[in-house]
Rosetta silent file (secondary structure, phi, psi, omega in degrees, C-alpha in Angstrom):
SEQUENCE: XXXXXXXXXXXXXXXXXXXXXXXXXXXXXXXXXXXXXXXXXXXXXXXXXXXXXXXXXXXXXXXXXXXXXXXXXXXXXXXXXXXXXXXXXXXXXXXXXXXXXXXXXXXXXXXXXXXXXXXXXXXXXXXXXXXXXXXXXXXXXXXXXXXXXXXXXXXXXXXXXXXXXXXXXXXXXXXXXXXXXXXXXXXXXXX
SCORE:     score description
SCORE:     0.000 S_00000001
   1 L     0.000  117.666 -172.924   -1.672   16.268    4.143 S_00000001
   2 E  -102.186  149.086 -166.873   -1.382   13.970    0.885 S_00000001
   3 E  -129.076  116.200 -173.682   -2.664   10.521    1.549 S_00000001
   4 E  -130.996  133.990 -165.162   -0.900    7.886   -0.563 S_00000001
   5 E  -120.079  132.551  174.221   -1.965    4.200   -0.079 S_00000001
   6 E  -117.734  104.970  176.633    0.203    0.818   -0.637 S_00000001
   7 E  -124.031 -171.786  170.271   -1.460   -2.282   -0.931 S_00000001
   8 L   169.883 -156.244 -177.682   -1.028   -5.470   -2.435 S_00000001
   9 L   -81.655  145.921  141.741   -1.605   -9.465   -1.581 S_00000001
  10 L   -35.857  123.368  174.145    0.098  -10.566    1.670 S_00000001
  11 L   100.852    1.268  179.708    3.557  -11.380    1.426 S_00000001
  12 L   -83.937   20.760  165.499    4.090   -8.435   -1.664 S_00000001
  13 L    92.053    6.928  154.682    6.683   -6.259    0.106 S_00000001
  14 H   -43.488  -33.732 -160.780    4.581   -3.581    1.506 S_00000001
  15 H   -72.160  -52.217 -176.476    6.022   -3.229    4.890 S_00000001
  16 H   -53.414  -19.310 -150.082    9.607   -3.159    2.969 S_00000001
  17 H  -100.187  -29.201  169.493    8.801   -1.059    0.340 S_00000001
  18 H   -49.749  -63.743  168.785    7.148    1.358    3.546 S_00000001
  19 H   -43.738  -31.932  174.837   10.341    1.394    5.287 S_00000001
  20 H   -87.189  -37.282  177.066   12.225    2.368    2.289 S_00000001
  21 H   -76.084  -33.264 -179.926   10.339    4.851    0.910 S_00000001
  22 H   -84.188  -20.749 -147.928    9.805    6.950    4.361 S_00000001
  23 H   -87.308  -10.280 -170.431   13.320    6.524    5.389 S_00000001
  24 H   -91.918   -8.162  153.313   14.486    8.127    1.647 S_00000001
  25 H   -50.786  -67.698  176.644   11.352   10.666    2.222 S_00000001
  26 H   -55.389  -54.056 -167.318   12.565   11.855    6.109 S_00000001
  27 L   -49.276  -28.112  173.605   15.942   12.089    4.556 S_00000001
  28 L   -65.341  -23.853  178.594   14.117   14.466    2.321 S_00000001
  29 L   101.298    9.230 -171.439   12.928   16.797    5.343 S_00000001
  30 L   -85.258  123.764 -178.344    9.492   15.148    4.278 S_00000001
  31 L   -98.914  117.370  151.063    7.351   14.420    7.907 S_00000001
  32 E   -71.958  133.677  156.532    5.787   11.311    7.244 S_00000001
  33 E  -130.887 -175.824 -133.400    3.121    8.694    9.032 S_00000001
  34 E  -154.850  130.436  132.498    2.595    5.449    8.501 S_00000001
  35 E  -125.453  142.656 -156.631   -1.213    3.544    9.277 S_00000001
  36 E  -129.229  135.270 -159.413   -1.007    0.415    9.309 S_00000001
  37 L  -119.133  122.613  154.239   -4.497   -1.935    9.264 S_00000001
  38 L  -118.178  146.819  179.569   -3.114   -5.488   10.665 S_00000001
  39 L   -91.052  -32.436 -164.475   -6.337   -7.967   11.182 S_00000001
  40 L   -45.113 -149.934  174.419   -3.852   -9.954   13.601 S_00000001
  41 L  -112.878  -27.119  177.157   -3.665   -9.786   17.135 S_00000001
  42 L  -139.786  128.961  159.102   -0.209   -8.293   17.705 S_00000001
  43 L   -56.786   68.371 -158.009    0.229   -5.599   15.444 S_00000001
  44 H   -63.754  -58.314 -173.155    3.450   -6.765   13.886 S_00000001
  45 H   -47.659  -30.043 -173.163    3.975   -4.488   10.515 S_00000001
  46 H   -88.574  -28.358  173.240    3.395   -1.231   12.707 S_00000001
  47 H  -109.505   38.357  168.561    5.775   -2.216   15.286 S_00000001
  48 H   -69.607  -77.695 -157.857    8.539   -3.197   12.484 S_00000001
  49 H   -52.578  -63.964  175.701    8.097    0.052   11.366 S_00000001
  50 L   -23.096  -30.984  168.515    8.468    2.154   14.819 S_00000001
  51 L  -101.329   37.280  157.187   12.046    0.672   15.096 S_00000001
  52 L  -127.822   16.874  163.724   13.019    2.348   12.120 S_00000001
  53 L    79.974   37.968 -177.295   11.756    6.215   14.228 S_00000001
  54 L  -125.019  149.130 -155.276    8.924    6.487   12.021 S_00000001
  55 E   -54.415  106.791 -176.624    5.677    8.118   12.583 S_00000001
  56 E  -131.461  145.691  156.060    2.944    4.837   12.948 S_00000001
  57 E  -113.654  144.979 -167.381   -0.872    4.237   13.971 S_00000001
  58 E  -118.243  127.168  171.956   -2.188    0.853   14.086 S_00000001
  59 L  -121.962  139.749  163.195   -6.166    0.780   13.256 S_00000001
  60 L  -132.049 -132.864 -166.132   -6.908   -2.855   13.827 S_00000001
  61 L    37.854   33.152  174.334  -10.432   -4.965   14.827 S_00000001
  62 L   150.612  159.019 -178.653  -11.129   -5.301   11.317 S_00000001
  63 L   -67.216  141.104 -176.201  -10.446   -4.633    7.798 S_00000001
  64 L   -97.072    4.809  153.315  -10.335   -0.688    7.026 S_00000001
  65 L   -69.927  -17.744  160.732  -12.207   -1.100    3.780 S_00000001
  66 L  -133.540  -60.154  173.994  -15.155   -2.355    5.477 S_00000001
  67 L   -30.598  -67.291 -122.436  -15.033   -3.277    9.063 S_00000001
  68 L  -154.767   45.023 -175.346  -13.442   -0.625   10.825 S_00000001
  69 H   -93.882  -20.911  148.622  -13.345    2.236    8.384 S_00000001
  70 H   -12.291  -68.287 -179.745  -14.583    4.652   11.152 S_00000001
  71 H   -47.153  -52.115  170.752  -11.848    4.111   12.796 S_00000001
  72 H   -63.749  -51.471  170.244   -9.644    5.508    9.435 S_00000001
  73 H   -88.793   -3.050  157.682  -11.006    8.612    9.300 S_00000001
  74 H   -39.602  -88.032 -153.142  -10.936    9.041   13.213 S_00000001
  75 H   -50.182  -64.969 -164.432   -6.965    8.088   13.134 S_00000001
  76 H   -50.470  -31.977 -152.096   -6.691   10.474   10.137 S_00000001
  77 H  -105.643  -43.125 -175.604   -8.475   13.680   11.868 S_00000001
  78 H   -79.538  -40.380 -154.743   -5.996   13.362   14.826 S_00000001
  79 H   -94.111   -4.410  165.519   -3.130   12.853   12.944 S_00000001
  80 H   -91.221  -19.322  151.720   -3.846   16.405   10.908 S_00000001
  81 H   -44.907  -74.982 -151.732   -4.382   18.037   14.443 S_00000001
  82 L   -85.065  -60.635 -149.175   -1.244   16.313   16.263 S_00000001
  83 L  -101.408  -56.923  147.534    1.092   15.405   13.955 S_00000001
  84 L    90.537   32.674 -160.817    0.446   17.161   10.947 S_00000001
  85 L   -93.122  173.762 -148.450    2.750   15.359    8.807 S_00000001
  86 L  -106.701   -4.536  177.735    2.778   16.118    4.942 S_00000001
  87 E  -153.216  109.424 -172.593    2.561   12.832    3.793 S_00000001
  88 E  -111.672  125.067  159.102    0.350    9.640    5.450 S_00000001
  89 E  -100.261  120.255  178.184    0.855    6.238    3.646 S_00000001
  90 E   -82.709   89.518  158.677   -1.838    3.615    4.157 S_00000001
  91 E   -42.833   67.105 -158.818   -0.872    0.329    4.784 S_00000001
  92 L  -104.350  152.314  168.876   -4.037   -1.867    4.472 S_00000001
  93 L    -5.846  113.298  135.303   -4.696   -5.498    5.019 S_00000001
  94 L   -11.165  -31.954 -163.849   -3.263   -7.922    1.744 S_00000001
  95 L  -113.812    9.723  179.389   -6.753   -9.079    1.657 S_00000001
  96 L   -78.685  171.175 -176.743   -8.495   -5.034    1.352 S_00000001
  97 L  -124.651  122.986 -176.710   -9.956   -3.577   -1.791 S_00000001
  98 L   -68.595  -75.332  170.839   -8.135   -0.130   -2.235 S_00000001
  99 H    13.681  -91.140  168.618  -10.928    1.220   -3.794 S_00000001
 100 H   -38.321  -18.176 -170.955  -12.831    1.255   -0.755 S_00000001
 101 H   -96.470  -33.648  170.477  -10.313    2.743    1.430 S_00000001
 102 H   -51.128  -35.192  172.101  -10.162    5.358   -1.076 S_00000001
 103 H   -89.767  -14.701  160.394  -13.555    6.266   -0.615 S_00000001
 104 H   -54.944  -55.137 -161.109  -13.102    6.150    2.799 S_00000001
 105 H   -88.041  -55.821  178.924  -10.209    8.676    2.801 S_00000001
 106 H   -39.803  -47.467  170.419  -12.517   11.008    0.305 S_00000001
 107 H   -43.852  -57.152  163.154  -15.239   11.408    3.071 S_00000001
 108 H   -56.655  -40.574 -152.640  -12.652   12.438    5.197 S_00000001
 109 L   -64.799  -16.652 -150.123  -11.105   14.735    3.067 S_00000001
 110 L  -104.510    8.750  144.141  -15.071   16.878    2.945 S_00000001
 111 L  -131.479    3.500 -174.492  -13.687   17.546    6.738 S_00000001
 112 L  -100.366  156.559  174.386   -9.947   17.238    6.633 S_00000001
 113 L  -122.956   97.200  175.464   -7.712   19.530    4.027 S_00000001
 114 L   -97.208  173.145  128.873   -6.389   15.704    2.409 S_00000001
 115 E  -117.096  130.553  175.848   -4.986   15.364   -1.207 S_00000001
 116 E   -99.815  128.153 -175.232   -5.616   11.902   -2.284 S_00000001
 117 E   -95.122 -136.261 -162.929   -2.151   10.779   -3.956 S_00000001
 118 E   -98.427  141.031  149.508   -1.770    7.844   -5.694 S_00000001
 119 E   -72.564   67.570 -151.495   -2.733    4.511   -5.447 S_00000001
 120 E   -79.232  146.568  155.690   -0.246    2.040   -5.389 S_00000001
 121 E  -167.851  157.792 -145.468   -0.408   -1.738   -5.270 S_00000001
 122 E   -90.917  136.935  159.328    2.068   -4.299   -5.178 S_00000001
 123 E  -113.781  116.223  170.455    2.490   -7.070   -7.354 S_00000001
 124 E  -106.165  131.702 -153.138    4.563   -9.822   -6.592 S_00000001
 125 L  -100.165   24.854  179.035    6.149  -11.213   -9.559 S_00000001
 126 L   -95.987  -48.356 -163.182    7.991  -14.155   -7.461 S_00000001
 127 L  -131.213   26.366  169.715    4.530  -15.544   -7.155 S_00000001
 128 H   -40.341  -75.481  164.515    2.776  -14.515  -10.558 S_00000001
 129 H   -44.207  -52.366  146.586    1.256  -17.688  -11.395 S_00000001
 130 H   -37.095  -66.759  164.423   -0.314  -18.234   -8.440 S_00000001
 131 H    -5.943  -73.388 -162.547   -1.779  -14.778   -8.012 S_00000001
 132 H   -89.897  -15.099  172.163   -3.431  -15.256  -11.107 S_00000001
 133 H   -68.457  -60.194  164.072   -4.184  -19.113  -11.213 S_00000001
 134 L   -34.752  161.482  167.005   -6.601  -19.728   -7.996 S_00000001
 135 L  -105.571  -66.750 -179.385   -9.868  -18.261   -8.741 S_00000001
 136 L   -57.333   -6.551 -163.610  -10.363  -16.914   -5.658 S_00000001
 137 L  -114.964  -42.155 -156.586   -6.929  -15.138   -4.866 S_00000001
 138 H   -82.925  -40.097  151.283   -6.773  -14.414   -8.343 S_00000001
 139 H    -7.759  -59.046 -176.777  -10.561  -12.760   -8.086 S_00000001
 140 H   -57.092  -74.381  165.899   -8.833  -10.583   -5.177 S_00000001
 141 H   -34.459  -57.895 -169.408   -5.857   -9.791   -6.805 S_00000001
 142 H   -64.361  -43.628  173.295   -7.032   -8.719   -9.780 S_00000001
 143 H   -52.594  -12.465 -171.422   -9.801   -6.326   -8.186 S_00000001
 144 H  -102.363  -41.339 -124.145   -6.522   -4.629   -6.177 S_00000001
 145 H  -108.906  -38.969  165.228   -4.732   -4.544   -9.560 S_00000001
 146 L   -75.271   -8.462 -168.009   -7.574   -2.505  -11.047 S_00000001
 147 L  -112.854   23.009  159.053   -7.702    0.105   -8.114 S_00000001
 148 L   -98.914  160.003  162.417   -4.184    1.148   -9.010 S_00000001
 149 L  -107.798  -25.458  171.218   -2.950    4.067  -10.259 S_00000001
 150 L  -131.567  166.204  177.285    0.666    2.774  -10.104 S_00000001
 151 E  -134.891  132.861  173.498    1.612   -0.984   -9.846 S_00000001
 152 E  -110.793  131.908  125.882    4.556   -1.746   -8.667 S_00000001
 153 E    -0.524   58.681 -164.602    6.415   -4.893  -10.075 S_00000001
 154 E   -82.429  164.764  161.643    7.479   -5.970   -6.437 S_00000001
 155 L    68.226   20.806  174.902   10.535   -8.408   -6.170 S_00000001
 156 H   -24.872  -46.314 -153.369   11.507   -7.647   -9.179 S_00000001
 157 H   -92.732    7.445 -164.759   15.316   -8.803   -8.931 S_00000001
 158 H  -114.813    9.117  169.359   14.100  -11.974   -7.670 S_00000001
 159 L  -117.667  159.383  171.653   12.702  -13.209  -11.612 S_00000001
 160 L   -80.109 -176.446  175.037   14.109  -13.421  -14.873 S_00000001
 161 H   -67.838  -93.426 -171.394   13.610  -11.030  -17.541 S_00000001
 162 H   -24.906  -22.722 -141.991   10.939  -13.526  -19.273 S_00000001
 163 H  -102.022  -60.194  157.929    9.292  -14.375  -15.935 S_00000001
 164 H   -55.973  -30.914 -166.138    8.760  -10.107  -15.559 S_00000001
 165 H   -98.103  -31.743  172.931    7.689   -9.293  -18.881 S_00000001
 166 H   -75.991  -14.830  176.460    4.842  -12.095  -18.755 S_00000001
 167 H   -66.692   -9.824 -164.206    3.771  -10.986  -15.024 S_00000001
 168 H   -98.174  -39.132  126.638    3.830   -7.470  -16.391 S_00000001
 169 H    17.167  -83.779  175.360    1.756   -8.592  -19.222 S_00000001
 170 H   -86.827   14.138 -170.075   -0.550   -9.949  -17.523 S_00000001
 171 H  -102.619  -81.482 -131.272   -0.948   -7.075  -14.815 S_00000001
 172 H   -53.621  -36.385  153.271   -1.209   -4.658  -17.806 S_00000001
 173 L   -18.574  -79.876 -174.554   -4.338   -6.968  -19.204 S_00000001
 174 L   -43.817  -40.669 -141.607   -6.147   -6.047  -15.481 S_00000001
 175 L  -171.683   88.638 -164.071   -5.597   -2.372  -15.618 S_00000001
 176 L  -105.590   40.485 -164.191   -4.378   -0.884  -18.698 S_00000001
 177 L  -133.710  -10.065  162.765   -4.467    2.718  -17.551 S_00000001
 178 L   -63.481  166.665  177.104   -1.761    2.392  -14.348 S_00000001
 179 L  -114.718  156.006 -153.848    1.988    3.333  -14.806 S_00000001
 180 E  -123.708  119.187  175.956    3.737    0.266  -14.100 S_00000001
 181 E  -126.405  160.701 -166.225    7.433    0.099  -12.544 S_00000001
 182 E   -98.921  156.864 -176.379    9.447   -2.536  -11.646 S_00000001
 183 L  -146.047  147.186 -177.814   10.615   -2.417   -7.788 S_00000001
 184 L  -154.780   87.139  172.991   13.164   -4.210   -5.929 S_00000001
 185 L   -40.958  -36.428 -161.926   13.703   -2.613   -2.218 S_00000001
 186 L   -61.799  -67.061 -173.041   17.092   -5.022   -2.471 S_00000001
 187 L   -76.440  -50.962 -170.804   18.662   -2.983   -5.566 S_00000001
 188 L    96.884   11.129  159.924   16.239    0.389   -4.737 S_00000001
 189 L   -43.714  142.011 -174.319   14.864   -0.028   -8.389 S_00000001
 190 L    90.845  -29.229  178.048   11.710    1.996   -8.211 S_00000001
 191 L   -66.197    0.000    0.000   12.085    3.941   -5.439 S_00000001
């Protein structure tokens, strides 16, 4: 079971970029599950995904990077018992530190037979200047931006070429050892 995790800010296109990537996975014969950490109250992102027939767990009461990480390798130990699917992508809070969930998912692995895949997180390049302007969001951000392994460029198709090359720039600054792709669920650049 390879464990590949997609994070990003709130609002960067995870849930879309989830939905696109399992349904062009399944098409692949690839069994996929989805967990999805919403802090809300009604799990929205988990039951988006469930009307597209795809495998989902909701861990909620808390952030799974600190709160409620129990809980992650719990959901994770059942789903290589029941489901047993070959690939689980973690969906965590816009406000988590992958890092942590990563170490989370290692622990499990020393009773689970995991491969930890890649770390992904989202950038959205719609809202560059912001990101990175606040001190506190940009604090966040950046700290997500270092705990990649791949960064995706989200919303690519929605900036100009100048607009892309300085958010890419200025990602590359953060974390100069990710591979960095531009993504646009709209076009399927990236996918």
């Amino acid at each position: 079971m390879k464990i590949v995790l997609i994070a990003g800010y709130l609002g960067s296109g995870k849930t879309t970029l989830i939905i696109a990537l399992s349904k062009k996975l399944v098409k692949d014969g690839t069994k996929v599950a989805v967990l999805v950490n919403d802090v809300g109250a009604i799990p929205i992102d988990g039951a988006v995904m469930q009307e597209y027939g795809l495998t989902v767990k909701d861990i909620g009461g808390g952030c799974i990077c600190c709160q409620v990480a129990g809980n992650l390798m719990k959901t994770l130990e059942t789903l290589a018992v029941s489901v047993c699917p070959n690939i689980v992508i973690i969906e965590p809070t816009g406000i988590a530190v992958p890092e942590s969930i990563r170490q989370t998912v290692l622990l499990s692995a020393r009773k689970n037979p995991l491969e930890i895949g890649h770390t992904i997180v989202l950038f959205d390049t719609s809202r560059a200047s912001k990101l990175l302007t606040y001190d506190t969001l940009k604090r966040l951000v950046s700290l997500q931006i270092r705990d990649a392994t791949i960064i995706g460029m989200s919303k690519s198709d929605l900036v100009t070429t100048d607009e892309l090359a300085v958010a890419t720039n200025a990602v590359r600054e953060l974390n100069q050892g990710a591979e960095i792709i531009r993504i646009s669920t709209v076009s399927g650049e990236g996918l």
